[in-house]
mmCIF file as gemmi writes it, N, C-alpha and C atoms, coordinates in Angstrom:
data_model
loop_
_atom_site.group_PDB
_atom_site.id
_atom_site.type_symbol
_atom_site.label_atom_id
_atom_site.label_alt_id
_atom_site.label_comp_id
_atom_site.label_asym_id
_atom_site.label_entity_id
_atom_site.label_seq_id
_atom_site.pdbx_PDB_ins_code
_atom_site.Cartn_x
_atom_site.Cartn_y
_atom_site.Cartn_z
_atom_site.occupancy
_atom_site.B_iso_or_equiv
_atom_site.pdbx_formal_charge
_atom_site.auth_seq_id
_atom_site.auth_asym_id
_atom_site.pdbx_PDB_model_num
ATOM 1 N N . UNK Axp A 1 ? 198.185 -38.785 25.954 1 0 ? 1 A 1
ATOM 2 C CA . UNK Axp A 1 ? 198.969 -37.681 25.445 1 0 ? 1 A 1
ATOM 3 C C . UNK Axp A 1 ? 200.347 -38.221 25.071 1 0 ? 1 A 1
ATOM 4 N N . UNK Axp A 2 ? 200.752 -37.631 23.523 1 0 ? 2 A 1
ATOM 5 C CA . UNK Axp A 2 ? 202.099 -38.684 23.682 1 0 ? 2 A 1
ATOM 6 C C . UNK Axp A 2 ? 203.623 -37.436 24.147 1 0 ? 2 A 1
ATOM 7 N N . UNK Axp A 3 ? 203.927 -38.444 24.176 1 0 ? 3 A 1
ATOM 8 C CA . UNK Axp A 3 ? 205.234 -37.568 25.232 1 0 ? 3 A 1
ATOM 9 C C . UNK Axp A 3 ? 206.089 -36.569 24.548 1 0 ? 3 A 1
ATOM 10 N N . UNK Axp A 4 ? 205.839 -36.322 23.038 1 0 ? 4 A 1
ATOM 11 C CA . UNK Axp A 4 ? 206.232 -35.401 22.421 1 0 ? 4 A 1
ATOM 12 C C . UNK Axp A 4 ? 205.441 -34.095 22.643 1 0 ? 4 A 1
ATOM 13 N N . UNK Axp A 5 ? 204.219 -34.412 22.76 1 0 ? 5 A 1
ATOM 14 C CA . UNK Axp A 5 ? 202.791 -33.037 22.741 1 0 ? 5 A 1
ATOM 15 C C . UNK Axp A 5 ? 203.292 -32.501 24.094 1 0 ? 5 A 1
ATOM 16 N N . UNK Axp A 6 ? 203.176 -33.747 24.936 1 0 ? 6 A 1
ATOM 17 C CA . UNK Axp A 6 ? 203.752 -33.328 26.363 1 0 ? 6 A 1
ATOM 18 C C . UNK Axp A 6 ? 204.937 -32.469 26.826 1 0 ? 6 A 1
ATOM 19 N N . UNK Axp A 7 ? 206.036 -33.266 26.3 1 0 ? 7 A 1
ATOM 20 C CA . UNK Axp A 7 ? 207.606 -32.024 26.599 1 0 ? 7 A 1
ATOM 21 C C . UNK Axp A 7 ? 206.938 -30.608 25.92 1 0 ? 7 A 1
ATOM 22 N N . UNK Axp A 8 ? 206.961 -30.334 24.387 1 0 ? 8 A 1
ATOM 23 C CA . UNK Axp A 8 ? 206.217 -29.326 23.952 1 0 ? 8 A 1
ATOM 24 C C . UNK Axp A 8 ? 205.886 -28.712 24.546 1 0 ? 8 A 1
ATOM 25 N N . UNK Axp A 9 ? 204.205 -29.009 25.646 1 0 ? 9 A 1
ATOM 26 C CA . UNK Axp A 9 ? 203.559 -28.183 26.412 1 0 ? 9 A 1
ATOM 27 C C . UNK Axp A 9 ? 204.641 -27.745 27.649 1 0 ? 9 A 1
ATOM 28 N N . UNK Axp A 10 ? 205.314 -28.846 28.39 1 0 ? 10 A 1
ATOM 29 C CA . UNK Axp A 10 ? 206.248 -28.397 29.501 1 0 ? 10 A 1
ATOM 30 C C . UNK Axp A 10 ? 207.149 -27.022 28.848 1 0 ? 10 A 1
ATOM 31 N N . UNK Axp A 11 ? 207.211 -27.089 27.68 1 0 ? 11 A 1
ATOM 32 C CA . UNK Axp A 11 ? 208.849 -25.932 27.608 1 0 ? 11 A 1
ATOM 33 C C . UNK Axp A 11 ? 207.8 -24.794 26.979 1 0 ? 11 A 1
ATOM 34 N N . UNK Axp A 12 ? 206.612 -24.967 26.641 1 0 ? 12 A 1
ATOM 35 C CA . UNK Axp A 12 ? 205.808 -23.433 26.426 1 0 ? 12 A 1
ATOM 36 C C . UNK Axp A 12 ? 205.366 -22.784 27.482 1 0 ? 12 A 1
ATOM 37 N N . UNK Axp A 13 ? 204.99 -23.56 28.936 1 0 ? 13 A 1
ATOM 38 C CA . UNK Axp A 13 ? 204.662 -23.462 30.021 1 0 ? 13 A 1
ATOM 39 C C . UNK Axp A 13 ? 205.833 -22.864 30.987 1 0 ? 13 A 1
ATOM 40 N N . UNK Axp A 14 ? 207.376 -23.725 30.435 1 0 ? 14 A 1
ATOM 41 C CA . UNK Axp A 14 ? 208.008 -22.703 31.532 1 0 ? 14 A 1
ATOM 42 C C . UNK Axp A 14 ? 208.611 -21.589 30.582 1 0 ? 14 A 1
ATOM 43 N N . UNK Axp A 15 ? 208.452 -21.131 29.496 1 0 ? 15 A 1
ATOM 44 C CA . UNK Axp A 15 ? 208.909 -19.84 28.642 1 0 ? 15 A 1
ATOM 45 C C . UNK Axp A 15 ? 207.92 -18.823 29.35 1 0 ? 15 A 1
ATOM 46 N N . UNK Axp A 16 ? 206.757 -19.521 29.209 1 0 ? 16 A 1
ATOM 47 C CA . UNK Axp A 16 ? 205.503 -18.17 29.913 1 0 ? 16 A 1
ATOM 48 C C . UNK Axp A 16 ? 205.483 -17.943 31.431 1 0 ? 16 A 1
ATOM 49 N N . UNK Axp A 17 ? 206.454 -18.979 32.076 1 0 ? 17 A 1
ATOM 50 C CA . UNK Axp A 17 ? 206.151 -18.963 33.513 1 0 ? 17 A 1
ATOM 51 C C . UNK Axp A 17 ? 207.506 -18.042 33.852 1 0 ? 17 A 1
ATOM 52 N N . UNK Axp A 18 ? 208.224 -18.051 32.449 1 0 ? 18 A 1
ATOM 53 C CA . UNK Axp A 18 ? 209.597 -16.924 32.772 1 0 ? 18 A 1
ATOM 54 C C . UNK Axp A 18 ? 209.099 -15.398 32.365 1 0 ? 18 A 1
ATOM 55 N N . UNK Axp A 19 ? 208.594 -15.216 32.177 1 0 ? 19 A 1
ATOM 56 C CA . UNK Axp A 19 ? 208.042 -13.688 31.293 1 0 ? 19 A 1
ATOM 57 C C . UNK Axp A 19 ? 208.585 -12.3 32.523 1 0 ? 19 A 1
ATOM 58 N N . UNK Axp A 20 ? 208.876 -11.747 32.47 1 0 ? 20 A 1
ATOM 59 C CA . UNK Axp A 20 ? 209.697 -10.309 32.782 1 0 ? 20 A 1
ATOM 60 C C . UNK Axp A 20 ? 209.263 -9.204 32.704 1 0 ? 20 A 1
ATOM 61 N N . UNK Axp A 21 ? 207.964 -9.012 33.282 1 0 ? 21 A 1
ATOM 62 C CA . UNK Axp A 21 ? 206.686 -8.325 33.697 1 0 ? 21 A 1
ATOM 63 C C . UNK Axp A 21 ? 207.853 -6.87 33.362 1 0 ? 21 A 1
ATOM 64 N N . UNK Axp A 22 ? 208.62 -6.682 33.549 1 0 ? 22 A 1
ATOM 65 C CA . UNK Axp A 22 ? 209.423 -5.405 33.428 1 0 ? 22 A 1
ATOM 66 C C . UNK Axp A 22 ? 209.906 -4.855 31.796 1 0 ? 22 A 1
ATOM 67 N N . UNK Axp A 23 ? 209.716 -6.27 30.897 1 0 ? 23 A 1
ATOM 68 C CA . UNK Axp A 23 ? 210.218 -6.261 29.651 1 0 ? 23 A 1
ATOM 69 C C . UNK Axp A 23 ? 209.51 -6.009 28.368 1 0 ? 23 A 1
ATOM 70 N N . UNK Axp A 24 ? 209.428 -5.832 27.835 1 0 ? 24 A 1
ATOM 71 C CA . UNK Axp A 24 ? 208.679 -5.369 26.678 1 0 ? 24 A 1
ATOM 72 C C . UNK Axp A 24 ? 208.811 -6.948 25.918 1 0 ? 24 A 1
ATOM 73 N N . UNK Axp A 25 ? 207.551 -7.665 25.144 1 0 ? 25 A 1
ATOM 74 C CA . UNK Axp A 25 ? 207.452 -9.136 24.757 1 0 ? 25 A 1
ATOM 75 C C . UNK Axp A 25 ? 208.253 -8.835 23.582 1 0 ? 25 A 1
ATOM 76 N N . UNK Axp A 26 ? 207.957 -7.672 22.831 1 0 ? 26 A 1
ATOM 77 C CA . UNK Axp A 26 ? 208.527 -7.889 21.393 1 0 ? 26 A 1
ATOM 78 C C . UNK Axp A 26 ? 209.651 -7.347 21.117 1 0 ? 26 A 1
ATOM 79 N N . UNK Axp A 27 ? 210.455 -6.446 22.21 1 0 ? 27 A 1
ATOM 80 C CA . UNK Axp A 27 ? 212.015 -6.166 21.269 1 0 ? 27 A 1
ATOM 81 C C . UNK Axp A 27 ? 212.652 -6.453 23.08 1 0 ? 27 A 1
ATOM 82 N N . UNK Axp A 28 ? 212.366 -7.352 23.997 1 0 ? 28 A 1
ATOM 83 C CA . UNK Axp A 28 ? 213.187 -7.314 25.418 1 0 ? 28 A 1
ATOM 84 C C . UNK Axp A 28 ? 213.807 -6.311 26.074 1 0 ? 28 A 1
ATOM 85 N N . UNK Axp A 29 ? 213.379 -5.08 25.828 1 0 ? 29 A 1
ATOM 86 C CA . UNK Axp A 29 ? 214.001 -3.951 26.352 1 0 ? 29 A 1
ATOM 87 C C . UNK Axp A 29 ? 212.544 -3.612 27.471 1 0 ? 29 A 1
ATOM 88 N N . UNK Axp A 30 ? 213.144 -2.39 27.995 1 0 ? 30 A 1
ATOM 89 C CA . UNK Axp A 30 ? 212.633 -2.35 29.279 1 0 ? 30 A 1
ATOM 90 C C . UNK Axp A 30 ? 211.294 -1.787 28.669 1 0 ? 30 A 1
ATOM 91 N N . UNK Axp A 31 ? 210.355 -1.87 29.21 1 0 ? 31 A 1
ATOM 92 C CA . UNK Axp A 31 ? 208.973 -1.425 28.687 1 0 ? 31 A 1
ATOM 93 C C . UNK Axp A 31 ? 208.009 -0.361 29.783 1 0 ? 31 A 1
ATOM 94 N N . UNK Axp A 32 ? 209.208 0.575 30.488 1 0 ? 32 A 1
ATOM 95 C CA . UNK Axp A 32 ? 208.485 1.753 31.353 1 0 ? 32 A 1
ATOM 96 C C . UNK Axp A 32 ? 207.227 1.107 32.194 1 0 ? 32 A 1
ATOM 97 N N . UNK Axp A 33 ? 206.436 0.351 32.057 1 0 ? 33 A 1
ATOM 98 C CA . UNK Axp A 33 ? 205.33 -0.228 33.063 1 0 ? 33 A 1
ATOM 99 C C . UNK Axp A 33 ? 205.862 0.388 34.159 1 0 ? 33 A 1
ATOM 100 N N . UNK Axp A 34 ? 204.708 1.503 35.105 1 0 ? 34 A 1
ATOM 101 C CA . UNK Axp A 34 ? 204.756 1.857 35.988 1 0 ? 34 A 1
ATOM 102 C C . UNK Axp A 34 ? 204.28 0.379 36.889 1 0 ? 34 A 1
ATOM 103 N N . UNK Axp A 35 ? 202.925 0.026 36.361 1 0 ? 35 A 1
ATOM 104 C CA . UNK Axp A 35 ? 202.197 -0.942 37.314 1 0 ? 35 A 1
ATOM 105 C C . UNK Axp A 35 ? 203.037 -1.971 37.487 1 0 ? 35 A 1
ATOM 106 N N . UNK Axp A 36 ? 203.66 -2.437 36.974 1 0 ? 36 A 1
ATOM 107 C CA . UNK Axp A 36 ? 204.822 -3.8 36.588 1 0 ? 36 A 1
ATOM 108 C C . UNK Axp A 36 ? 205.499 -3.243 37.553 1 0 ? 36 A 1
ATOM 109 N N . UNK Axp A 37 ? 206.283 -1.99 37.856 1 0 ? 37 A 1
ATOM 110 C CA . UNK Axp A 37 ? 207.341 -1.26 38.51 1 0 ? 37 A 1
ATOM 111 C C . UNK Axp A 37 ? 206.709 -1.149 40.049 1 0 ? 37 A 1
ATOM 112 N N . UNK Axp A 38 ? 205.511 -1.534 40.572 1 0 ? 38 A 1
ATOM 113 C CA . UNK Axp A 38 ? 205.132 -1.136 41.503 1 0 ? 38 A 1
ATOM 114 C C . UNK Axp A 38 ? 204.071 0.381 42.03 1 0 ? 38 A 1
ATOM 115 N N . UNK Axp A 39 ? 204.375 0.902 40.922 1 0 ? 39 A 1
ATOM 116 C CA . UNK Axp A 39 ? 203.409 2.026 41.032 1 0 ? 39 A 1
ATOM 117 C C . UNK Axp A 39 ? 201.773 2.07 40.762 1 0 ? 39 A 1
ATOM 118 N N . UNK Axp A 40 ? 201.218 2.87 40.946 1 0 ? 40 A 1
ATOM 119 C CA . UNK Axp A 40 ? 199.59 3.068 40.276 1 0 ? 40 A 1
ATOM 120 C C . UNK Axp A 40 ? 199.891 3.316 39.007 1 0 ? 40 A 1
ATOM 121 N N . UNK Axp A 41 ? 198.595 2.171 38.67 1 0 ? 41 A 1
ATOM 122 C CA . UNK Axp A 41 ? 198.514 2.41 37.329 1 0 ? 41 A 1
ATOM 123 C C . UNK Axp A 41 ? 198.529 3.539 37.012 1 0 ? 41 A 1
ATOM 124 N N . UNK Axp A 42 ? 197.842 4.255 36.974 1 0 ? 42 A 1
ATOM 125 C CA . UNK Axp A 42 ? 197.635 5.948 36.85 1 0 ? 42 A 1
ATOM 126 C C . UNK Axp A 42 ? 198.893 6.794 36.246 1 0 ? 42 A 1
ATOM 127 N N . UNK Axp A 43 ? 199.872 6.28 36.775 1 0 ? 43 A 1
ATOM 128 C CA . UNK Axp A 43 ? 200.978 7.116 36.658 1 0 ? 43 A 1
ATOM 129 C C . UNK Axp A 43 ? 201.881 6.31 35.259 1 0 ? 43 A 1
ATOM 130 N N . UNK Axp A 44 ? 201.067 5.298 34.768 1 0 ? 44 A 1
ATOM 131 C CA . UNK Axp A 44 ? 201.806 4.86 33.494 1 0 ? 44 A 1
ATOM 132 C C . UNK Axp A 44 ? 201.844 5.367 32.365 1 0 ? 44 A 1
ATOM 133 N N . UNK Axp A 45 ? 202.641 5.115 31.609 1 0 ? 45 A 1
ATOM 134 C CA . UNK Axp A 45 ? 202.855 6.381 30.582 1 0 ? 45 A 1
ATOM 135 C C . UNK Axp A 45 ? 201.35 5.737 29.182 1 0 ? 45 A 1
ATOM 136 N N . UNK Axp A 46 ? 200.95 4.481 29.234 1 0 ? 46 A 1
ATOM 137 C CA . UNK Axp A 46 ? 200.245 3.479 28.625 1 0 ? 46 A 1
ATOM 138 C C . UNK Axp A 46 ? 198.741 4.219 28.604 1 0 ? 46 A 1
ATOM 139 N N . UNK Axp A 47 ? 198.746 5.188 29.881 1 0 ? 47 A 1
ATOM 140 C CA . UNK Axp A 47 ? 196.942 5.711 30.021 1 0 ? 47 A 1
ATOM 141 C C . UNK Axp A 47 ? 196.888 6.946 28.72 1 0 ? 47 A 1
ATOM 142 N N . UNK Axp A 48 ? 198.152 7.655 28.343 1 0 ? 48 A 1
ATOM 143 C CA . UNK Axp A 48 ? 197.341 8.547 27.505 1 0 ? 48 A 1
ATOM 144 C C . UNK Axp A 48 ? 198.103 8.235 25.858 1 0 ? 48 A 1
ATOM 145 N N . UNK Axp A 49 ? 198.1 6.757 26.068 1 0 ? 49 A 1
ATOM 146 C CA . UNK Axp A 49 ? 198.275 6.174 24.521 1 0 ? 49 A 1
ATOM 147 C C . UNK Axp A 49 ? 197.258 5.717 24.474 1 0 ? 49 A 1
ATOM 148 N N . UNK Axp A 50 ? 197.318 5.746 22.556 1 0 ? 50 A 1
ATOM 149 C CA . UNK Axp A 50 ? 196.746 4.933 21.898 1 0 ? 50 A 1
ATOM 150 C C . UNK Axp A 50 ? 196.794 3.504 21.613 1 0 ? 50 A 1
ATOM 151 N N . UNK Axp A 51 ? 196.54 2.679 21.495 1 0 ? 51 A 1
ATOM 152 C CA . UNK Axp A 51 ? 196.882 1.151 21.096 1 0 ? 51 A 1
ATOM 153 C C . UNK Axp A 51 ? 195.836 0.747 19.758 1 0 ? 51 A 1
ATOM 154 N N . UNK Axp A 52 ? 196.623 0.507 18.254 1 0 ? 52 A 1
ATOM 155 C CA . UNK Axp A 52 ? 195.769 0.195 17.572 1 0 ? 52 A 1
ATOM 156 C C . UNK Axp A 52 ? 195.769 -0.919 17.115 1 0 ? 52 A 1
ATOM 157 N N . UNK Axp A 53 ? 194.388 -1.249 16.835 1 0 ? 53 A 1
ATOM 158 C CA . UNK Axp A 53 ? 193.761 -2.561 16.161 1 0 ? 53 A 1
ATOM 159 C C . UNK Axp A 53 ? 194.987 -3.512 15.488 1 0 ? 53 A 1
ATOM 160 N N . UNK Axp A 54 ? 195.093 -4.444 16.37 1 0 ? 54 A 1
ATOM 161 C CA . UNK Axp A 54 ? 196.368 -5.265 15.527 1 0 ? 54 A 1
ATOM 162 C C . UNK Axp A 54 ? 197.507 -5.355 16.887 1 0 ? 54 A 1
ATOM 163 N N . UNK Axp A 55 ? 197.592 -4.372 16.949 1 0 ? 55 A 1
ATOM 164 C CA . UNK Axp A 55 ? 199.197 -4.108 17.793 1 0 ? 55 A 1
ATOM 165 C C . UNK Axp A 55 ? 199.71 -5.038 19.081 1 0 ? 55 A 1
ATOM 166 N N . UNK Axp A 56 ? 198.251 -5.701 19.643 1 0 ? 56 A 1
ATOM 167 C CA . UNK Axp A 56 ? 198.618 -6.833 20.679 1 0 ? 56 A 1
ATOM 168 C C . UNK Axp A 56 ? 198.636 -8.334 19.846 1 0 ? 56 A 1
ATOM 169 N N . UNK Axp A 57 ? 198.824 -8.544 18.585 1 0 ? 57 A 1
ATOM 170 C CA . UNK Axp A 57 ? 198.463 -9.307 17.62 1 0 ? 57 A 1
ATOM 171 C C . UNK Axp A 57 ? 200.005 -9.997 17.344 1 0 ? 57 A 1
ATOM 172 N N . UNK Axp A 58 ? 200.714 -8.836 17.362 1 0 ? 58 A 1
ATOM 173 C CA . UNK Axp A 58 ? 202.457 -9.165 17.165 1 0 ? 58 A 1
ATOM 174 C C . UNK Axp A 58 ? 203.227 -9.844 18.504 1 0 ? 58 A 1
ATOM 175 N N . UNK Axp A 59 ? 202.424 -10.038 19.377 1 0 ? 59 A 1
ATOM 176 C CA . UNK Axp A 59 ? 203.306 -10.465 20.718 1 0 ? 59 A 1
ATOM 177 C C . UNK Axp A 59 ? 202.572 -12.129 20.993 1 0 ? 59 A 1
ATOM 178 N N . UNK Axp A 60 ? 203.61 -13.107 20.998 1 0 ? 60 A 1
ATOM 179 C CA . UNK Axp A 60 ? 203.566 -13.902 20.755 1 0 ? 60 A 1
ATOM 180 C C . UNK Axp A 60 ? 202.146 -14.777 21.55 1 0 ? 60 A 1
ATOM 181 N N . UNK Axp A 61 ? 201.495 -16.061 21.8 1 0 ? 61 A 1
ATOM 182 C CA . UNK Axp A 61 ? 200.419 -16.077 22.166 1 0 ? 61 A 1
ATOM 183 C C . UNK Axp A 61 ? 200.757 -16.365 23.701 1 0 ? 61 A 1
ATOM 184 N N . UNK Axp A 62 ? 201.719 -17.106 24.288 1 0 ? 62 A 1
ATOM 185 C CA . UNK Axp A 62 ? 202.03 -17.504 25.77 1 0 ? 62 A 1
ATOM 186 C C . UNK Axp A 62 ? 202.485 -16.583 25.988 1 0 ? 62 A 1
ATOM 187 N N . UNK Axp A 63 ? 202.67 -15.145 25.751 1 0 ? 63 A 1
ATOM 188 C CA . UNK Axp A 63 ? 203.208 -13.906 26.423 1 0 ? 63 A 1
ATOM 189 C C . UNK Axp A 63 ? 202.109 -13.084 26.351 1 0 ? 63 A 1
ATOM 190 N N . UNK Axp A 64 ? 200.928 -12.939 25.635 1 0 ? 64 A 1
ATOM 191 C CA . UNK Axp A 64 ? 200.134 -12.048 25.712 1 0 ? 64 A 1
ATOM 192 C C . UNK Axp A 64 ? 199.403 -11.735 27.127 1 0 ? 64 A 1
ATOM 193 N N . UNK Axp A 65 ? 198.962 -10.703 27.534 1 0 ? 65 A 1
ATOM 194 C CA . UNK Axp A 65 ? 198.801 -10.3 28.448 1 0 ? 65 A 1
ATOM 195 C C . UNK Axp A 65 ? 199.444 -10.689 29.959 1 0 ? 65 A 1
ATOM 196 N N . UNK Axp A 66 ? 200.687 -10.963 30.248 1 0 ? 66 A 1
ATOM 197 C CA . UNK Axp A 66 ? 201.703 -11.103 30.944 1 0 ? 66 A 1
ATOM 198 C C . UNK Axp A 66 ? 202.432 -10.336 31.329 1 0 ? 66 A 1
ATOM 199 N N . UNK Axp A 67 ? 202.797 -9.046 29.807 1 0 ? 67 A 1
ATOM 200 C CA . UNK Axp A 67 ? 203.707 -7.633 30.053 1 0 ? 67 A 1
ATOM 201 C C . UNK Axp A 67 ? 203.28 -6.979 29.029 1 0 ? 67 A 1
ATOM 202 N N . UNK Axp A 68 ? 203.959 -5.862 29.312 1 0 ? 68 A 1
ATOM 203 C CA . UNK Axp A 68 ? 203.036 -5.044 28.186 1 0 ? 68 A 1
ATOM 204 C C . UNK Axp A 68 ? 204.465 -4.332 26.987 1 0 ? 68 A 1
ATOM 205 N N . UNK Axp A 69 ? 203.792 -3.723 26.079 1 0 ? 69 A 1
ATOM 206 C CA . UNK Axp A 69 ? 205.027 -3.547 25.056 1 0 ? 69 A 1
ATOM 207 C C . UNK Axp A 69 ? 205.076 -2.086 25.428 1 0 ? 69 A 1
ATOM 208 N N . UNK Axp A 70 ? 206.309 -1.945 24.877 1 0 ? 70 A 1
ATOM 209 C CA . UNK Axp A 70 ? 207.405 -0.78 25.484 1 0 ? 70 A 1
ATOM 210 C C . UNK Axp A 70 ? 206.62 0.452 24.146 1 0 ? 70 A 1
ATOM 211 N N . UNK Axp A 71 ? 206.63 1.995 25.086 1 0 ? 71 A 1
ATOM 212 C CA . UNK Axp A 71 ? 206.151 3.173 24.21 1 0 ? 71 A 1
ATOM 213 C C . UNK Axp A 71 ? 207.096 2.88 22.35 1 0 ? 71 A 1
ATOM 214 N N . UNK Axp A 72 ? 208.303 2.53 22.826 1 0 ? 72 A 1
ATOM 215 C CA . UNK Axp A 72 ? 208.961 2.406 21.375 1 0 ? 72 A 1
ATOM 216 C C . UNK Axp A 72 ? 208.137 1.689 20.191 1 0 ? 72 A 1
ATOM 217 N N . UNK Axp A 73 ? 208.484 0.195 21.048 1 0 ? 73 A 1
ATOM 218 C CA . UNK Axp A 73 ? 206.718 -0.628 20.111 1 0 ? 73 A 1
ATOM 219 C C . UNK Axp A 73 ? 206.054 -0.097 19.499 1 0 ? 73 A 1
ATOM 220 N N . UNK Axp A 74 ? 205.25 0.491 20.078 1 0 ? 74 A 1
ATOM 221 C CA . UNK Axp A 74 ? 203.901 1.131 20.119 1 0 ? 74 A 1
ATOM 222 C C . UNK Axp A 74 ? 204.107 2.083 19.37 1 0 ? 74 A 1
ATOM 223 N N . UNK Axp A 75 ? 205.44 3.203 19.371 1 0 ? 75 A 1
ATOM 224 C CA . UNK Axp A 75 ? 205.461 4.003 18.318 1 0 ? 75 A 1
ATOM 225 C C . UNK Axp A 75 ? 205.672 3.365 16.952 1 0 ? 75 A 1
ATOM 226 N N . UNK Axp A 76 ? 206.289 2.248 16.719 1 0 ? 76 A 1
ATOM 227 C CA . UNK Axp A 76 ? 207.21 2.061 15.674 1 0 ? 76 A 1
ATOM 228 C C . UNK Axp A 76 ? 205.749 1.367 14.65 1 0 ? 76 A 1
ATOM 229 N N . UNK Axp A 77 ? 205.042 0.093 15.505 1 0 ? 77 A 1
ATOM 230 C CA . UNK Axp A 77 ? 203.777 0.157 15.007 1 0 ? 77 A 1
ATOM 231 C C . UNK Axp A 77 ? 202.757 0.73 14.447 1 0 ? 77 A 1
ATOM 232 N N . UNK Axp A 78 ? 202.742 1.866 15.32 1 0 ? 78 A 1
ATOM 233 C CA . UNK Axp A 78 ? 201.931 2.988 14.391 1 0 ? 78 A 1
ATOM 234 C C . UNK Axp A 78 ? 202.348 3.645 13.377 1 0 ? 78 A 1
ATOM 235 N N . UNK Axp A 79 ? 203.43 3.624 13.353 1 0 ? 79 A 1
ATOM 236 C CA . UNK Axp A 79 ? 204.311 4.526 12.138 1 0 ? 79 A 1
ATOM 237 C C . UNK Axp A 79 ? 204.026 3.323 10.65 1 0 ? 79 A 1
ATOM 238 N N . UNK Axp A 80 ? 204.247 1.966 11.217 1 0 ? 80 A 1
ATOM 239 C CA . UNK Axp A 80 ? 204.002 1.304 10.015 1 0 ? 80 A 1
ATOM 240 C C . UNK Axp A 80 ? 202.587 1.383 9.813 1 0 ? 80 A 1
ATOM 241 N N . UNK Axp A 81 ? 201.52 1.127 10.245 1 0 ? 81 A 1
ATOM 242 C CA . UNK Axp A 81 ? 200.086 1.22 10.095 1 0 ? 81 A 1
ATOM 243 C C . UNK Axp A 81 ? 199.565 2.573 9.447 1 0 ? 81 A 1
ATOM 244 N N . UNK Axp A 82 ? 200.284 3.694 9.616 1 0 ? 82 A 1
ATOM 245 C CA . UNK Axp A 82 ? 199.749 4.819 9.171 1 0 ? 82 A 1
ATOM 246 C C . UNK Axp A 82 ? 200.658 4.745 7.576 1 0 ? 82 A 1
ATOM 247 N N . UNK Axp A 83 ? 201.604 4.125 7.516 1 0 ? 83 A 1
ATOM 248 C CA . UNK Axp A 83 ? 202.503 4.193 5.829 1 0 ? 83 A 1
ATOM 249 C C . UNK Axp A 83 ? 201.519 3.422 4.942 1 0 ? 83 A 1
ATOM 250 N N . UNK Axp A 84 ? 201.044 2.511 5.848 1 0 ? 84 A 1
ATOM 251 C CA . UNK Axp A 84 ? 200.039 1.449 5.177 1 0 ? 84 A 1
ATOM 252 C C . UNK Axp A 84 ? 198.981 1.935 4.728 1 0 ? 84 A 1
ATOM 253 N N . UNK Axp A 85 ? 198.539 2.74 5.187 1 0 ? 85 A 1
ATOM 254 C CA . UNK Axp A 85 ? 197.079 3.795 4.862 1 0 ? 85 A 1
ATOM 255 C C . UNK Axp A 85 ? 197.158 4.562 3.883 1 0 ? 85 A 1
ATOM 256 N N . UNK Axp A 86 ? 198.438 5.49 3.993 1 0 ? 86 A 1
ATOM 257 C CA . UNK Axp A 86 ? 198.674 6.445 3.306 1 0 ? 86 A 1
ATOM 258 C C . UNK Axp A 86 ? 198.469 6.067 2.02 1 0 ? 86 A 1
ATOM 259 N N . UNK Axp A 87 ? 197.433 6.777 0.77 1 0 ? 87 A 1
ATOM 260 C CA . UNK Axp A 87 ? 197.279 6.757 -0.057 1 0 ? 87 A 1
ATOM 261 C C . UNK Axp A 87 ? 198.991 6.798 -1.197 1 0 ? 87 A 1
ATOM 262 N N . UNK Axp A 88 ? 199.23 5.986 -2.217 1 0 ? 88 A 1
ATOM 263 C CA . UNK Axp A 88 ? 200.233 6.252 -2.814 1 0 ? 88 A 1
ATOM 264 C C . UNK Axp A 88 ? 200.318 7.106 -4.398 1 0 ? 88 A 1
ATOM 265 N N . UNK Axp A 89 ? 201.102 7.927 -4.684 1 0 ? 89 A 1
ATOM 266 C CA . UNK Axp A 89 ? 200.849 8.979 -5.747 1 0 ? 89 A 1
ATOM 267 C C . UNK Axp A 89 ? 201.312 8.234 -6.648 1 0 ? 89 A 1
């Protein structure tokens, strides 16, 4: 392995080993996670959303499934995905 591939892997390894289970991956603001917060899942605001096709696609690959993205995300995403659909006159 040459020692360039190597450092590389060391500084992707400790970016993901820093991740902020409390933070939202794609804008660093707080991302409501009850379960992250200590609570039952149950009580997260994440159970009576939607998540569409794509939307875990934008969060980078050493952060994916680590934390989860904040309701804002998630709204702002869908808002672009549905402009995208929308037929144009």
């Amino acid at each position: 392995m040459s020692e360039s591939y190597s450092s590389q892997a060391k500084s992707t390894a400790a970016k993901a080993s820093q991740v902020n289970v409390l933070l939202c991956p794609l804008c660093g603001e707080a991302n409501g996670c009850s379960y992250a917060a200590g609570l039952p899942h149950s009580e997260c605001w994440c159970n009576h959303a939607e998540f569409p096709e794509g939307v875990f696609d934008r969060i980078p690959a050493e952060q994916r499934r680590k934390s989860c993205i904040c309701q804002r995300c998630l709204e702002s995403y869908t808002d672009q995905a549905e402009h995208k659909q929308e037929p144009h006159s």
